[in-house]
LUMMAR-429270 format. One line per 5 residues: number of its first residue (from 1); for each residue z, x, y of N, C-alpha, C. Coordinates in steps of 0.05 Angstrom, whole numbers. Layout:
<bavexs>
NUM> Z,X,Y,Z,X,Y,Z,X,Y; ... .
</bavexs>
This chain:
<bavexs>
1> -265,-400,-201,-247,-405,-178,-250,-433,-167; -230,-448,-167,-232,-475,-146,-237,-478,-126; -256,-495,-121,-270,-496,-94,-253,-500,-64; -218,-504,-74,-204,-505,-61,-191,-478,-53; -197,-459,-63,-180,-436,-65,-207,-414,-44 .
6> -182,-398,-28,-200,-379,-13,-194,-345,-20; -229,-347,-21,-234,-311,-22,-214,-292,0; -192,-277,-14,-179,-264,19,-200,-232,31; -200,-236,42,-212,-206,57,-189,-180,72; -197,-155,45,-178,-146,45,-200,-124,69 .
11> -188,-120,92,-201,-101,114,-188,-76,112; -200,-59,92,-190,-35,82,-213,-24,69; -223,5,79,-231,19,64,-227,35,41; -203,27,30,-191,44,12,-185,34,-15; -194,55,-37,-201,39,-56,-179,35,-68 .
16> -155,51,-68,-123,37,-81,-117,23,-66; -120,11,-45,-113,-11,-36,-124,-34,-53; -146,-35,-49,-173,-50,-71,-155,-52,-97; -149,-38,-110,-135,-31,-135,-117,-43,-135; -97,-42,-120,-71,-59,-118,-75,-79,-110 .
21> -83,-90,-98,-90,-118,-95,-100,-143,-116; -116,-125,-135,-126,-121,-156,-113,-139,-175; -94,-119,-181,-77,-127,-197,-65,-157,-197; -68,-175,-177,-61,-197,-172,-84,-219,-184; -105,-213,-191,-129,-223,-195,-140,-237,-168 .
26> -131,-235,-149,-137,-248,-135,-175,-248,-130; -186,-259,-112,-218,-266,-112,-212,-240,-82; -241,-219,-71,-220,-206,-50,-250,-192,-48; -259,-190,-18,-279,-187,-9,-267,-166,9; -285,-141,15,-274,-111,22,-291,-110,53 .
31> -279,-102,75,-286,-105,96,-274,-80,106; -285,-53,115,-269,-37,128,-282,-36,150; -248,-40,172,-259,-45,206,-266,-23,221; -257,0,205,-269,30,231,-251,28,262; -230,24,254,-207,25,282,-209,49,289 .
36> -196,61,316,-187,82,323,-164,82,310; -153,107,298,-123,102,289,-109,133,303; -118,147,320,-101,160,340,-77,146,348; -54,159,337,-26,151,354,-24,163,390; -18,142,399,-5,133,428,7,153,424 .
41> 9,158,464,36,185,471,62,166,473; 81,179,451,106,172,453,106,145,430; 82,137,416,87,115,402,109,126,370; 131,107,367,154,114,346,124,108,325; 138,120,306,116,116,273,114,86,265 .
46> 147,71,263,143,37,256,122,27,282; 123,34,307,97,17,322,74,16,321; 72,57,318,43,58,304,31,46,278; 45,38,258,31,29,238,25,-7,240; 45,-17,251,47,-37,264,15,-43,277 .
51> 11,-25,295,-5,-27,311,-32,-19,304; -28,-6,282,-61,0,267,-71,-26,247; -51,-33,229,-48,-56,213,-58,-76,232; -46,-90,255,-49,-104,267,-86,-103,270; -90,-81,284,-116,-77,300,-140,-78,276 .
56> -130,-70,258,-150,-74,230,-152,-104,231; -127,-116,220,-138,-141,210,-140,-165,232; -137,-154,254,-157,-171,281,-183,-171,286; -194,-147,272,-212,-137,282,-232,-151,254; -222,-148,232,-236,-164,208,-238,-196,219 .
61> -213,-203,221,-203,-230,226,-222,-237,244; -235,-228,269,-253,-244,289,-280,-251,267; -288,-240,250,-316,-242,231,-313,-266,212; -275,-274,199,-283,-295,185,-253,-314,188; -261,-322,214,-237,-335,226,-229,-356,203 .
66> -240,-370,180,-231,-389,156,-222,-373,143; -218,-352,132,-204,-333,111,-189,-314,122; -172,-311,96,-145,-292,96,-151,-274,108; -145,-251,122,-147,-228,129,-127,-209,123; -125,-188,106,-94,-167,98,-103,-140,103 .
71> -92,-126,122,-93,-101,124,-70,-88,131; -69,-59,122,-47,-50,122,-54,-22,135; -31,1,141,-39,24,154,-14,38,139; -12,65,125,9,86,122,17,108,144; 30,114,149,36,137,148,69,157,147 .
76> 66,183,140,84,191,133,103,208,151; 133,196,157,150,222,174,175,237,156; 167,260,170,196,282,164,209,287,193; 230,284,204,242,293,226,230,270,245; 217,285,263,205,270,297,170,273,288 .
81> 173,296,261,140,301,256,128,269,236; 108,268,242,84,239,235,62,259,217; 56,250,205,35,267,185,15,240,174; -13,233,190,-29,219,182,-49,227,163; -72,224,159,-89,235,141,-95,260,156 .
86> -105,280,138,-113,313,147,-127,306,157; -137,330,180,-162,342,190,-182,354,168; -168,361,159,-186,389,142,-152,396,118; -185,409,102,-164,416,80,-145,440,92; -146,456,106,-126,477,115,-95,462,130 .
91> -109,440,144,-90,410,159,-70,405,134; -84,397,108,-79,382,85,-52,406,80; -58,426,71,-35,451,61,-11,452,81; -27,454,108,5,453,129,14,437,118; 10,407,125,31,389,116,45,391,89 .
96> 33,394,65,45,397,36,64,426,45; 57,440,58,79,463,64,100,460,72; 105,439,94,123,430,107,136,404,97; 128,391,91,133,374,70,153,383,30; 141,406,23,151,419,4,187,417,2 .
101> 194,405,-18,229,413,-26,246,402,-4; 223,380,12,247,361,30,232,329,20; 259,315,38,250,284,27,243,277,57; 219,264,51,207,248,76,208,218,76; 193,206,99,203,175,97,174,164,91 .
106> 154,151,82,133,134,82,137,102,91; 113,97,119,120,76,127,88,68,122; 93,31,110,70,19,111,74,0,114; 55,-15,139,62,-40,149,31,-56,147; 33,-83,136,20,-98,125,9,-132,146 .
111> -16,-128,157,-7,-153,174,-27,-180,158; -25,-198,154,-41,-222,149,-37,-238,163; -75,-249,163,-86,-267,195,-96,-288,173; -96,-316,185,-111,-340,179,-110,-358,197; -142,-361,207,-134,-383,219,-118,-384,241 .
116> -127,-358,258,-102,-358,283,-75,-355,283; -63,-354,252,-35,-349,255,-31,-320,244; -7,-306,246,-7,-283,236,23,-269,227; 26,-261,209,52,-243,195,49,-217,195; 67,-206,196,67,-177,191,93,-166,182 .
121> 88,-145,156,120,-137,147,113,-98,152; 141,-91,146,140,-61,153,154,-54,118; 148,-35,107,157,-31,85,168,-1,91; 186,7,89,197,39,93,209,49,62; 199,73,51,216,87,22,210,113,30 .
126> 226,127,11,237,158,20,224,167,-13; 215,197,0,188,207,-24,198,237,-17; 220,248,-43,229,275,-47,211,284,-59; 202,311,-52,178,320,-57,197,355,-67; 186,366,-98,183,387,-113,188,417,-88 .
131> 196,436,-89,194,460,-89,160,458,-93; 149,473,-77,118,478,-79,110,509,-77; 99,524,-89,100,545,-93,64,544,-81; 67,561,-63,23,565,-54,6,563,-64; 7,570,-89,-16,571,-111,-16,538,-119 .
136> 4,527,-124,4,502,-138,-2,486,-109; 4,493,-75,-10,471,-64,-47,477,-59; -43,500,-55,-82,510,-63,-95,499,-88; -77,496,-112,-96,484,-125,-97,452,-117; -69,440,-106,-82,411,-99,-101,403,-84 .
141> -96,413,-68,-115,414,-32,-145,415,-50; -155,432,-64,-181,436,-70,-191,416,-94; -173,402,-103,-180,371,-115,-184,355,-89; -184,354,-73,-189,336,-50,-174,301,-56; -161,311,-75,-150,277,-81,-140,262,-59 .
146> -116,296,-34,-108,283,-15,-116,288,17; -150,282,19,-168,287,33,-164,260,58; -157,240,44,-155,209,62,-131,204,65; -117,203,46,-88,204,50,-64,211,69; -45,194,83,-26,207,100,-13,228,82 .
151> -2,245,94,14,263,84,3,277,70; -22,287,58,-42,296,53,-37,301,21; -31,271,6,-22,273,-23,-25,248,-40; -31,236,-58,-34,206,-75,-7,212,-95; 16,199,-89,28,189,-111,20,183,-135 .
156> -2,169,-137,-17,153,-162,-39,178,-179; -38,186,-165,-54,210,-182,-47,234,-190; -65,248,-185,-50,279,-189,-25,291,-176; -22,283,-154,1,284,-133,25,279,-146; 22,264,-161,50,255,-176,66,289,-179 .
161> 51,301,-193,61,334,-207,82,353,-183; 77,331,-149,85,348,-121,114,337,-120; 121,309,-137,145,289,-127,164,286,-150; 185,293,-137,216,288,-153,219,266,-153; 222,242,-131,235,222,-139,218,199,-112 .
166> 218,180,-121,203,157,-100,233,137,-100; 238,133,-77,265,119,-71,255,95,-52; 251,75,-66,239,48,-49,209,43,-69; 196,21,-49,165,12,-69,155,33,-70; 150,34,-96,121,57,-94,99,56,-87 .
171> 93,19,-85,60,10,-86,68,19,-54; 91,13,-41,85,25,-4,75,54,-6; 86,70,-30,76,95,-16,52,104,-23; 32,84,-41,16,88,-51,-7,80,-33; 11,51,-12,-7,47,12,-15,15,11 .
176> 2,-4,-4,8,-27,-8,15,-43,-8; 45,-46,-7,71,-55,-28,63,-89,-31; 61,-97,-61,54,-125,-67,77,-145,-59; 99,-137,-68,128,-149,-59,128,-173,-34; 112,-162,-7,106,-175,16,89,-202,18 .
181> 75,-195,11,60,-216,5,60,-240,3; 74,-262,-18,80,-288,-16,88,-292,3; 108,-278,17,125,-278,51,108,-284,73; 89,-264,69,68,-259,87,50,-292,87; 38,-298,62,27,-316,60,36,-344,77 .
186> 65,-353,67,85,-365,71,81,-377,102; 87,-355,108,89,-344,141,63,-360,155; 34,-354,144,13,-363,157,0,-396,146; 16,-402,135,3,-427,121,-4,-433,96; -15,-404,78,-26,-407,58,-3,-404,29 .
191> -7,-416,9,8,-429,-13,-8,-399,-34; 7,-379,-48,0,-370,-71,9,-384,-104; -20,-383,-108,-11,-407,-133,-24,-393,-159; -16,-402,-180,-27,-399,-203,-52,-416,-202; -82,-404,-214,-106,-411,-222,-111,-404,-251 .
196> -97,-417,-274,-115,-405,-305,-88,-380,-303; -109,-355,-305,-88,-329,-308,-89,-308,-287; -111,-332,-268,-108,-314,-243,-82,-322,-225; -81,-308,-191,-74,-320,-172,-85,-330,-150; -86,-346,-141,-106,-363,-112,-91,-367,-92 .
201> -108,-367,-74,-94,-383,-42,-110,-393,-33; -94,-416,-23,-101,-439,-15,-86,-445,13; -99,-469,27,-86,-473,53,-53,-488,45; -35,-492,46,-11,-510,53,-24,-536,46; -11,-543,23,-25,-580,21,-48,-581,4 .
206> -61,-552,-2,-84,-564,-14,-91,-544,-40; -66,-540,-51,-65,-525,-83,-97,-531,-99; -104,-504,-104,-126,-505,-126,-111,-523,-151; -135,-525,-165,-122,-542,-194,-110,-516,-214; -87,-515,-224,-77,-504,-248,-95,-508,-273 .
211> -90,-499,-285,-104,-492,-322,-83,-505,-323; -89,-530,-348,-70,-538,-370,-49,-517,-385; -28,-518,-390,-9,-500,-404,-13,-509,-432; -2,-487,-454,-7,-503,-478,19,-514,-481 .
</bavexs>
């Protein structure tokens, strides 16, 4: 990595986040901040995630005021109902119950800090979810896949077997969406650039060196 290019700090305990991020090659140092993420009385779902995103990557952001900071928050609505990660696996089944053979909305909003400045995007997609028959959500619930998870389910994994159709990013419903990003960057100063066959960031003005092309 060029001595010009900065490590981002992704303030997420979660390891598909880690994963998708991943995918970028980026260089990416794991920081999870331990927010409260109880929703406010009367807070709409876009403020609350807004407002968890935010509070995450402020809360990383005060530890390495020179580096990136990206955190993000999910969660999932049907109607006026919000469905964050379960209580408990019995929590986990209500929601997949109620959730079952309707389409819900997944909201994930993404904030990045550098350096005192800050972006934030909201990503919204709609996640039609299977006819679920009891037995088939008892057997998910007891994989615990969707133990952390809003909506008490992983797209990316086994969960897949619960969903008809993902309408919008999937990496949002997965708890991601890459799409944002250069925007985001954009927004706070920093330049995403090609390094070799990775990707780097750098401040505005001060591009790592590229690998020769052949």
């Amino acid at each position: 990595m060029s001595p010009r290019a900065l490590r981002l700090v992704l303030g997420s305990g979660s390891p598909r986040r880690l994963e998708l991020v991943g995918r970028l090659g980026l260089a990416v140092d794991v920081v999870a901040p331990g927010v409260d993420e109880t929703p406010l009385p009367a807070e709409s779902p876009a403020l609350h995630v807004l407002r968890i995103a935010r509070l995450k990557a402020r809360t990383v952001a005060a530890d390495f005021p020179d580096r990136p900071v990206l955190s993000a928050d999910t969660v999932v609505t049907l109607g006026d109902a919000v469905y964050g990660k379960p209580r408990d696996r019995a929590d986990a089944a209500r929601m997949l119950t109620e959730l079952a053979g309707k389409t819900h909305s997944v909201l994930t909003a993404l904030v990045l800090c550098f350096r005192g400045g800050e972006a934030s995007h909201i990503e919204v997609s709609t996640v039609t979810m299977v006819p679920l028959r009891p037995d088939l959500i008892a057997w998910y619930v007891a994989t615990g896949e969707g133990d952390d998870k809003a909506g008490a389910y992983a797209v990316q994994g086994r969960g897949a077997v619960l969903v008809e159709r993902v309408d919008g990013n999937v990496e949002s419903v997965m708890g991601l969406p890459l799409a944002p990003i250069p925007f985001l960057c954009s927004e706070v100063g920093l330049d995403l650039v090609r390094e070799g066959e990775r990707l780097a960031l750098s401040p505005r003005g001060e591009r790592p060196l590229q690998a020769p092309t052949a």
